[in-house]
Structures are given as C-alpha cells and as structure tokens.
N, C-alpha and C positions, 0 to 999 in steps of 0.2 A: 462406463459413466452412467449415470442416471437419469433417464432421460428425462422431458418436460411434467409437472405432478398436473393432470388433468382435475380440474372441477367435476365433481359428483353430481350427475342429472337427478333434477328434481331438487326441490329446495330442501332444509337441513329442516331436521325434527326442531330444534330449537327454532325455526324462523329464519328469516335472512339476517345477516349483523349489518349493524350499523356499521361507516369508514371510520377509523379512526383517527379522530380531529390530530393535526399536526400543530406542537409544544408552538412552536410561533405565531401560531396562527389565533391561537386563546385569546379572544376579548381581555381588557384589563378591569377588574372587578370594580374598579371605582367609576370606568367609565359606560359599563354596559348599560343597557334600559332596563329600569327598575318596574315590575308591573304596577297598573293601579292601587292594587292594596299596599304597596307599599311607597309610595311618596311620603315625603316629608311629613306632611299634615297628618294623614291617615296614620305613619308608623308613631311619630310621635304623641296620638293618642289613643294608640294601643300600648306603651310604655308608659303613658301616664298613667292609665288604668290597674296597669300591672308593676308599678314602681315598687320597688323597698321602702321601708320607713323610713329611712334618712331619704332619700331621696327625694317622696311623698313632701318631707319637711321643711326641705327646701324650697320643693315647687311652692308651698303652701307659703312660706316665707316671704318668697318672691313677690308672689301673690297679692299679701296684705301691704306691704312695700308698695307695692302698685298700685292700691287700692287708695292707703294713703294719700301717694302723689296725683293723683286723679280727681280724689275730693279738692286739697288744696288747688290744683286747677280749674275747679268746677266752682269753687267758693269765689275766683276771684272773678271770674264769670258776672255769675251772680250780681257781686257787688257795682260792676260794670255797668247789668242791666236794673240795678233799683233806682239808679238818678246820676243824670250825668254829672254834679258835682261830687261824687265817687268816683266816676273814670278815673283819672287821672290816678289817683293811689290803687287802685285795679289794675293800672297798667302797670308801676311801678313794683306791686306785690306778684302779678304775673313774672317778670323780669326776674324776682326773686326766687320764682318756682322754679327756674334752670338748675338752681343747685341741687336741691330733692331729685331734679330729672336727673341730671347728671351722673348719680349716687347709685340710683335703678338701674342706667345703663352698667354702667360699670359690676354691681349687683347682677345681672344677665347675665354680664360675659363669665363671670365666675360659677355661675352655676350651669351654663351651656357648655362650658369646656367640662370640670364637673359629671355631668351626665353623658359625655359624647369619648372620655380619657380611660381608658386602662381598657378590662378586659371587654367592656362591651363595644370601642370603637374595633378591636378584632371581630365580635362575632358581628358586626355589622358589617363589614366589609365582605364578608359571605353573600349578605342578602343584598349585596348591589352598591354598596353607601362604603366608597372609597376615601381617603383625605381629603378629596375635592367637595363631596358632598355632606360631610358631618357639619360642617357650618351650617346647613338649609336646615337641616336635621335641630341644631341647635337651638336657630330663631325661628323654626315652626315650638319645637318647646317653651322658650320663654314668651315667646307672642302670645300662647294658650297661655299661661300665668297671666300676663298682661292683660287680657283681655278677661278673663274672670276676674283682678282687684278692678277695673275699671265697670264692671258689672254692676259689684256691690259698691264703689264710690257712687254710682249714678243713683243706685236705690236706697243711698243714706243721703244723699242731696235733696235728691223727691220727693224723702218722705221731712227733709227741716222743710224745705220749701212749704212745702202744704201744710205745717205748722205757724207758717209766719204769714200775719197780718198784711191783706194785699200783695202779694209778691208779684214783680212786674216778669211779664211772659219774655223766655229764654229765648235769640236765635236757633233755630234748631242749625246751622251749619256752622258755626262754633262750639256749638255745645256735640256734633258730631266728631270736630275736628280734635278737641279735648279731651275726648273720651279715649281717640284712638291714639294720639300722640304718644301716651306707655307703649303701648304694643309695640306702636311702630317703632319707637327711639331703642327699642331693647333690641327689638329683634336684625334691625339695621348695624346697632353694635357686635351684635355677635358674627355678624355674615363680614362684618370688616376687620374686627378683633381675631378671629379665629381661622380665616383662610390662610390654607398654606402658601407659607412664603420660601423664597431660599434665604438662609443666613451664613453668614459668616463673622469670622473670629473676633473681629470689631466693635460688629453689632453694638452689645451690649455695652461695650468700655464708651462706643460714641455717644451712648443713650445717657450714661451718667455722667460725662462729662457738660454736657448739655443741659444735662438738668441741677447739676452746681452750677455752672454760667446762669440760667434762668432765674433759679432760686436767691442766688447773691445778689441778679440786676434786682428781681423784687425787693427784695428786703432793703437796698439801696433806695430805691422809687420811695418806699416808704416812709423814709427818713426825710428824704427831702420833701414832701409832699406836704408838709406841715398837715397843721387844724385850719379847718378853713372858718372863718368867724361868719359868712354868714352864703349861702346857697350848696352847693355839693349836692349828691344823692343822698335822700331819706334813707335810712337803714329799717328793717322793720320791727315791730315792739318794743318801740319808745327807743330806739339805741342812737339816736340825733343823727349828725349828717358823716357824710364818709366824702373827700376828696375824690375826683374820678382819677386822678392819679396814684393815692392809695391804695383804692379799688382795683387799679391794674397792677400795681404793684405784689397784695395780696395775691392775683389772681395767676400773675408768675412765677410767686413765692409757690402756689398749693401744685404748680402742674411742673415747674421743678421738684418739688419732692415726690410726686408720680414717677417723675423721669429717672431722676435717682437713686431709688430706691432697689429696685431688681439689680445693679451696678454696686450697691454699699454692700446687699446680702451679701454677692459672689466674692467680693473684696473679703469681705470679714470671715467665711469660708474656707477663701483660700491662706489668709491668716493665722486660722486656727489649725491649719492642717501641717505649719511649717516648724519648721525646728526641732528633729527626732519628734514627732507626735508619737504619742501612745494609740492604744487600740479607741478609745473614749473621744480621745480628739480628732484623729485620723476620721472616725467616723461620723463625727460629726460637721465636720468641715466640709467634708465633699457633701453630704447631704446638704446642707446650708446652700453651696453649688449648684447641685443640682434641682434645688426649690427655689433657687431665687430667679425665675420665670414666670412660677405663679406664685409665689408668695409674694414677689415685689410690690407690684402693684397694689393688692391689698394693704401691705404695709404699710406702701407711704400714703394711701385714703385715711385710714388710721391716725396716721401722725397727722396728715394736714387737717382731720377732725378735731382733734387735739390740740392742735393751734387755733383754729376757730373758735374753739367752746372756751380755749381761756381768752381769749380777744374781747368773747359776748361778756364775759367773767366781770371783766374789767371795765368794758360799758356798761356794765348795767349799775356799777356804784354811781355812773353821773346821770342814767335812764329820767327822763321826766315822767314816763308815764307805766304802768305793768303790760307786760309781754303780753298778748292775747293768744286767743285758744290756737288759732291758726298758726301763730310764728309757735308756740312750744309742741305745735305738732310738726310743722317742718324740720325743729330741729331732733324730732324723734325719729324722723323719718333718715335725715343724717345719721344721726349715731347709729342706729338698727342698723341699718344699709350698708355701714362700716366696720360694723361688726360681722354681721351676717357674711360677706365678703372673703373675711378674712376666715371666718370656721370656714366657708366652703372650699376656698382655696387649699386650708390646711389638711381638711378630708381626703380633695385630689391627690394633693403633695401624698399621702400616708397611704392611698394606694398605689399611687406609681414606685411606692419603695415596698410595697407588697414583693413582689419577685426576691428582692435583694435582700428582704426579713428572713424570708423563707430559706436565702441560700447561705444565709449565714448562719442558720439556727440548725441546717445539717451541719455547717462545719464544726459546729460545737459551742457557740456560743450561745450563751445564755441568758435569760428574761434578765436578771440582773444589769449585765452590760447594755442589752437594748435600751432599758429603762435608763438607766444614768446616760447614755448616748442622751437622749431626746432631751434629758432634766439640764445638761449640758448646752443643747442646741437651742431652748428659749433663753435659760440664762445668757448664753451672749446674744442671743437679740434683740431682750430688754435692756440688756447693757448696754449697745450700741447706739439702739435707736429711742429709749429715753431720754440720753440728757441728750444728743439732738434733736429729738421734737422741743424741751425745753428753749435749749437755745434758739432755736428758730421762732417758737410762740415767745419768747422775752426779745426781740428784735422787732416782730411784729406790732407790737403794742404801741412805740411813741409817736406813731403817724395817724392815730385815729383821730377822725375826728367827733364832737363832742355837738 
C-alpha cells in the first residue's frame, strides 16, 4: 500500500494556493455586495453614457415626456400663484395633470424593463445585479430621465416667467415638490412594476376577467350618469362639465382595458394557434402568447387613448370656448406616451424572441416566413383590438356631459 503523500518543505515556486471554495457555499450573484462603483445610480450612468441608439432614444424620449409633464405642472403652479381668483382652476388643472402623470409612469415602466430584459439583464447578473436588484437598476435609469425633462421644464418656465409682466414670486417648496414628483412617480413605478414576483397559471386569466367586470361596470356607470344640467367637474379646454360619476365611470372603463388587455392578446394567441395551424399561424400564436405581458399593457394605453381622444372629438362640436396651449399640450403628452409605450414594449418583445429567430433560421426557415409570421401577428391585433376600442369609445360617449 501507499503510504501517507507528505507535503513538500518550503512553499511551491508558484506560491501557496488558495482553498478551494465549496459549490454550496457560493454567495448568490443577485444577493452579494456590489462595490461602490457599481450601485444603481453610478452603473446606471455609466450605461447611459454608453447606451445604443435606440436605447439613447428612448431615454431621450422619456426625457422630453417628462419634460412635458413638468412644465404642465409648473404652469399650474404658476397660475396658483398670480391671484387667488385662479386658485381654484389651478387646482382643478392640477387634478387634470394625473393623467399626463399617469402616462410617464407607465412610459417608465416600459422602458426600464426595456433596458434591464434580454441579454444585458445576464451580463448584469455577473457584476452583482440579480432579479432582485434590476428594478433599483431600472428606477435609478428612468429617475435620471425624469430628472433631466424636469430640468429643462424648469428652465422653459424661468425663462416665460421673466417674459411676463409682473409675475408673482413662486413658493420655492412646491415648486421643489413639482419638479421632483416625475422622477419620483417613474422611478416608484418601476421598483413596483418590475419586482419579481411568483406567478401562477391564473394569474393572467384573473387579470382579464377583472378587467371585463371593471370595464362593463364603467361603461354602465356611464350610461346611467346622465348630463348634468348644471354643476359637475369642469373638464379642460372649453369641453363643459363631466358628472363625477361619469368621470368614475370612464375612469373604470380606461383601467379595465389595462387590465384586460395582456388576457385578450394570450386569448387570441391561443386562438390562432388551434385547429391544424400551419407553420405562419402556429408561429404566430404563441409569439402573440408569449408578448402579451408586455405588449398588454401598452395595448390597452392605446386603445383607452383612443377612446379619450374620440370622447374630446365629440366634445368639442358643443366646446364654448378653444382648447388652450396647455390642454393640446397635455393631450400630446398622452398620445406621445402611448405611443412611445408601445414601440418600446414592442422592441423588448423583438428581443426576447431574438434566441428563437435565430434558432429557427438554423432550422431552415426563412426571411420570408419570418416576415409573413410578424405581417400575420399585427393583422390579428389590429383586427381584435380595433373594432373593440371602437366599441368601447362608441359606449363611452352618451354619458358626457355638455
């Protein structure tokens, strides 16, 4: 037998070795300490710096989007402090800036998943930034967006301010608190929006169920809520008064078809995939499946934009007075933010099916069928989700009031 192998006197020309760490014992890469240069804040604008153009276009998108909604909150300010018989419609126009905010958040979340999904949420998790921490990662990114359109909303205020005749001096702790409310509403969305959750098979079936139940109470609320002949909320740019039970009504109709939405794609997905499919439908179905997570949401921003803007459509043939600069910049701030939304979304969706392009196009299939795949995959979505935004904006309309 062999007896005991002694250790060689004197240490090894290489050095002593290090123990070799035992496989259990490995820290878990999302939960280790990340050094200073690498926190949220810091890595996040080292990749700003160093983004892609699309990427760049986004953030920049965001940006102005933010920028946007900042002035509009800054103007109503403003109007606030030039004479207290403005308060009150300052407050009222305030109240109305939730929906541009709204839009932004939402706007955040899609571009923070966006930046944080496919192959760079792997090489992050290298450098410390697990599933746990891409959220922080996310709203340190749109916070930096937020906080540069809220930059230049302040230095386009400053400088009408100093153009207009006497203007009465700003609280500075509101005009703090309005500056930072973008930032913060984006970046809060994203840290809630995008933390991992566990799911299950339900999930989404409970979400659009829920969101027809919502949608149909609104659209009911609607109906019943008449025209009010004389008090209700002001609407803004001359569009007369709204019922506060219309108003909620609408306001169930729009966050039902949020709700909805991600549940109609997978439905109509899974629809198109049944009944002998071919190669065209078969692949398009499940991709419609596997998008409607984050195409949903977009979608239905879309459609309920859509419903709004023919609502505004339809008020404004009884309007008393023309829309001013502020309400046709809020509503640009909507459409942009609902558009933008949904490119970004759709960029995500187009890399996460990066892998499964690539492994199709070794098996032999070709630009051809990709292309009619995808030419396939809008036509049923505008198919679907047209005449039902239709039908929902023609429901929406006998309850306004005038």
């Amino acid at each position: 037998m062999l007896g005991p192998v002694r250790a060689p006197d004197g240490p090894s020309p290489a050095g002593p070795a290090d123990p070799l760490p035992i496989p259990g014992d490995l820290p878990d890469p999302g939960a280790r300490p990340v050094s200073s240069g690498l926190l949220p804040g810091a890595l996040s604008l080292r990749l700003a710096l160093r983004a892609r153009p699309v990427s760049a276009a986004r953030r920049l998108l965001l940006a102005a989007v933010s920028a946007a909604t900042g002035y509009l909150l800054l103007a109503c300010l403003g109007d606030a402090a030039d004479g207290p018989w403005q308060s009150h419609g300052a407050l009222v126009r305030l109240a109305w800036c939730l929906v541009p905010l709204a839009v932004v958040a939402l706007l955040a979340v899609a571009v923070g998943r966006a930046e944080v999904s496919g192959g760079t949420a792997a090489g992050l998790a290298t450098a410390g930034f697990g599933p746990a921490r891409l959220p922080q990662l996310a709203a340190a990114q749109v916070a930096q967006a937020g906080l540069l359109g809220s930059a230049a909303a302040l230095v386009t205020f400053v400088y009408q301010r100093e153009q207009a005749t006497d203007p009465a001096t700003l609280p500075y702790a509101g005009l703090a608190t309005l500056l930072l409310a973008v930032p913060l509403v984006t970046a809060a969305a994203c840290l809630v929006a995008l933390r991992p959750r566990r799911t299950w098979a339900g999930t989404r079936l409970t979400a659009a169920v829920t969101g027809v139940v919502a949608l149909a109470a609104g659209v009911l609320l609607v109906h019943l809520a008449g025209v009010p002949a004389h008090g209700g909320w002001r609407l803004p740019g001359g569009l007369g008064r709204i019922a506060p039970a219309t108003f909620t009504g609408w306001a169930l109709a729009l966050l039902g078809t949020l709700l909805a939405a991600p549940g109609l794609l997978a439905l109509t997905g899974l629809l198109l995939s049944v009944f002998r499919p071919g190669a065209r439908r078969l692949l398009a179905g499940r991709a419609l499946r596997g998008d409607a997570g984050r195409l949903g949401p977009p979608v239905g921003l879309l459609a309920s934009t859509a419903v709004a803007a023919w609502s505004a459509h339809v008020m404004r043939q009884h309007a008393t007075r023309p829309a001013g600069h502020l309400t046709l910049l809020a509503a640009a701030v909507v459409v942009a933010g609902a558009l933008a939304c949904l490119a970004a979304a759709a960029d995500d969706a187009r890399r996460a099916r990066a892998t499964t392009t690539r492994l199709l196009t070794t098996l032999g299939a070709g630009p051809g069928l990709l292309r009619s795949t995808a030419y396939l995959r809008t036509a049923v979505l505008l198919a679907v989700c047209g005449p039902l935004t239709a039908v929902v904006a023609w429901l929406a309309v006998p309850g306004v009031g005038r």
